[in-house]
N, C-alpha and C positions, 0 to 999 in steps of 0.2 A: 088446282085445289086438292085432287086424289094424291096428287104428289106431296104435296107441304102435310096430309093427315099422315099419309106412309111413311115420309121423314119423321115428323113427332114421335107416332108410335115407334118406327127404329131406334129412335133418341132416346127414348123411354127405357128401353128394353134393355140397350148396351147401358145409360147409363145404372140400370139396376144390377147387369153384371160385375159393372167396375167396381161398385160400391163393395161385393161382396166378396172379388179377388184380393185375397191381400197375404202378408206374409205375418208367421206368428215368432216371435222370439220369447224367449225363456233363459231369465237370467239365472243362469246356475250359482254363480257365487259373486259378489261385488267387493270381499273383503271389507266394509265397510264393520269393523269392529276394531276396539282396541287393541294397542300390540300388545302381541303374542309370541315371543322370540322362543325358539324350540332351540333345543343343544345342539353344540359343535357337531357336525356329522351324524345327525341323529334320522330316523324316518318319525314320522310323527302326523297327528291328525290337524289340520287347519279346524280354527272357529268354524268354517262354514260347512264342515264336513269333507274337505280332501284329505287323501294320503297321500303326503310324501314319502317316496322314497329313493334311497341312494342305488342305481344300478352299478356305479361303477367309477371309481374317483383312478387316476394316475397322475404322479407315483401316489402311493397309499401313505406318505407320509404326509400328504396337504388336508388329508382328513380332519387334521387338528384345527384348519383353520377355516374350511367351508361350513354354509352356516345358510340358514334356509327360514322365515320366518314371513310374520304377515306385519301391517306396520301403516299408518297413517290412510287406508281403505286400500292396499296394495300388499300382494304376496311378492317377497322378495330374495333374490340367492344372490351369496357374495361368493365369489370366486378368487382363490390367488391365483398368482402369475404361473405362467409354465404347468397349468392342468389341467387335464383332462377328464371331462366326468358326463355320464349318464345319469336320468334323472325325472322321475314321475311324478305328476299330480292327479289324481286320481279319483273319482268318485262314484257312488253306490249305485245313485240314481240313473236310472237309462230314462230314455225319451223314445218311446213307441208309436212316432209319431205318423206311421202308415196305417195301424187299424184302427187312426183316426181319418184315415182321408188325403193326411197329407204327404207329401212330395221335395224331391231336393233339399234335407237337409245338409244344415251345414256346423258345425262346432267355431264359434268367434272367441276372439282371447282381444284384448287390447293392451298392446305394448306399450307402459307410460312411460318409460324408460332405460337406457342401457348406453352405459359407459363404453362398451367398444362395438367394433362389428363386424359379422363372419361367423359366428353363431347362431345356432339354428332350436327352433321351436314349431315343432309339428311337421317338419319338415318347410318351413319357413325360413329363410335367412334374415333376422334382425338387425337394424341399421344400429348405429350411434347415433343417439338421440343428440347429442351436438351436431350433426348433419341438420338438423331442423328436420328430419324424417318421423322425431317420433311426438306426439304418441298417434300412434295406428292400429285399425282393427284389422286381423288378420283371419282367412277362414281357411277351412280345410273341409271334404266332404265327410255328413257324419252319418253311418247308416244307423235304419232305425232300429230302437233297443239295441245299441252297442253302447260298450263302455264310454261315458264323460271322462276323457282324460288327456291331459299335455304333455308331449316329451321332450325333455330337453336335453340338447347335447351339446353340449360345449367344447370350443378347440380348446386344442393345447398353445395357441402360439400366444396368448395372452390373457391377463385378468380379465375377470368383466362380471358385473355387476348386472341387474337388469330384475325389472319390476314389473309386475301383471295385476293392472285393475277391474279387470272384467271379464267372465268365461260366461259365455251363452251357448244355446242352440235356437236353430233360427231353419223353416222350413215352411215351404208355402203351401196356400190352401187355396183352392179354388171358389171355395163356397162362403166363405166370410171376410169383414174388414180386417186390415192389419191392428196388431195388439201389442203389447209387450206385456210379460208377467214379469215382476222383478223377482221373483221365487219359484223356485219349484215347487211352494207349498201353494202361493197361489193359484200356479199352474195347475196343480192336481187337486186345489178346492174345485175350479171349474170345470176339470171332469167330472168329479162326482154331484155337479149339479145339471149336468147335461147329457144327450145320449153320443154313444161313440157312431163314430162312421162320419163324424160331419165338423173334422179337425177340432176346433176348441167354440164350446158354447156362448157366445159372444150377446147377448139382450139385445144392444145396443144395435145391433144389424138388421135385425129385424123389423124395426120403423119404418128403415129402407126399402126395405124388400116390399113391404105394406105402400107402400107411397107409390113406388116405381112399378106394382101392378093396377092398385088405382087409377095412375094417371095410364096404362095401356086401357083398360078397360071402358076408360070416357072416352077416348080418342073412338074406340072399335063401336062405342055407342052411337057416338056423334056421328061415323060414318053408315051406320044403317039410314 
């Protein structure tokens, strides 16, 4: 009988931990706005706040026809044949996600498609989405308050096209349920409705927490 009250209350206990481990994700851009084609070779600011920009096109005559825009909820760069090019997306916002408590971020992009492959993003190598590989979320680690941003570097041995529907940040918390913010506006409404140090202020976890000390506290009674 001391056994089966010691199992409950351990039951209790872990399950009010798992409850409250979880990971936080933060959608930094979805592209989900109407197209937005920017100029032939130009650096320019995405709807959702990126900056593009051109680090480095070979030869400098394909300039004329790379071309970098956002288009049906996807940011897109078209590349010709035979060129070579560098190339940033970039954005303001950082995610200070340690002097909230939390731990192992990461930056996620998802690749919805791409015409060839052997080009790389973030140091990622991207498949051809006619492989049936794509679309795929890809991570890289992101420290905290470091720049939001994607590099990409494209080979010279062929065109290639390639589309990005998604850039997050994603880092786990010990102390709360997992969440998703689709904004960084949401993101940072709920810091400022909650205290720091205890990753992101979640309401809804707290039921939990309420429950899963309840039910230890009857168990601890019931065994006096």
């Amino acid at each position: 009988m001391k056994f089966c009250r010691f199992a409950t209350v351990s039951m209790l206990a872990l399950s009010a931990q798992q409850a409250l481990a979880g990971v936080m994700t933060i959608v930094v851009d979805d592209f989900n706005v109407d197209a937005q084609p920017s100029g032939l070779y130009a650096d320019w600011v995405t709807p959702g706040g990126g900056t593009w920009h051109w680090i480095d096109i070979t030869p400098p005559s394909s300039a004329n026809l790379v071309q970098s825009y956002t288009a049906g909820g996807r940011f897109v760069v078209n590349m010709p044949t035979l060129t070579t090019f560098q190339a940033s997306l970039t954005y303001a916002t950082r995610v200070n996600y340690a002097a909230l408590g939390g731990s192992n971020g990461q930056l996620l992009f998802t690749a919805a498609s791409s015409d060839q492959s052997g080009n790389a993003i973030n140091g990622s190598t991207i498949p051809a989405g006619s492989s049936g590989a794509l679309p795929a979320t890809f991570a890289s680690a992101y420290a905290s308050n470091d720049v939001v941003s994607l590099f990409f570097d494209g080979s010279r041995v062929k065109a290639w096209d390639v589309a990005i529907d998604s850039i997050a940040i994603r880092f786990d918390c010990s102390t709360l349920q997992s969440t998703t913010f689709t904004s960084l506006s949401s993101f940072t409404s709920a810091l400022n409705n909650g205290a720091n140090g205890s990753c992101i202020p979640l309401p809804g976890s707290l039921p939990l927490v309420a429950m899963g000390a309840a039910g230890l506290g009857l168990s601890l009674r019931r065994r006096r």
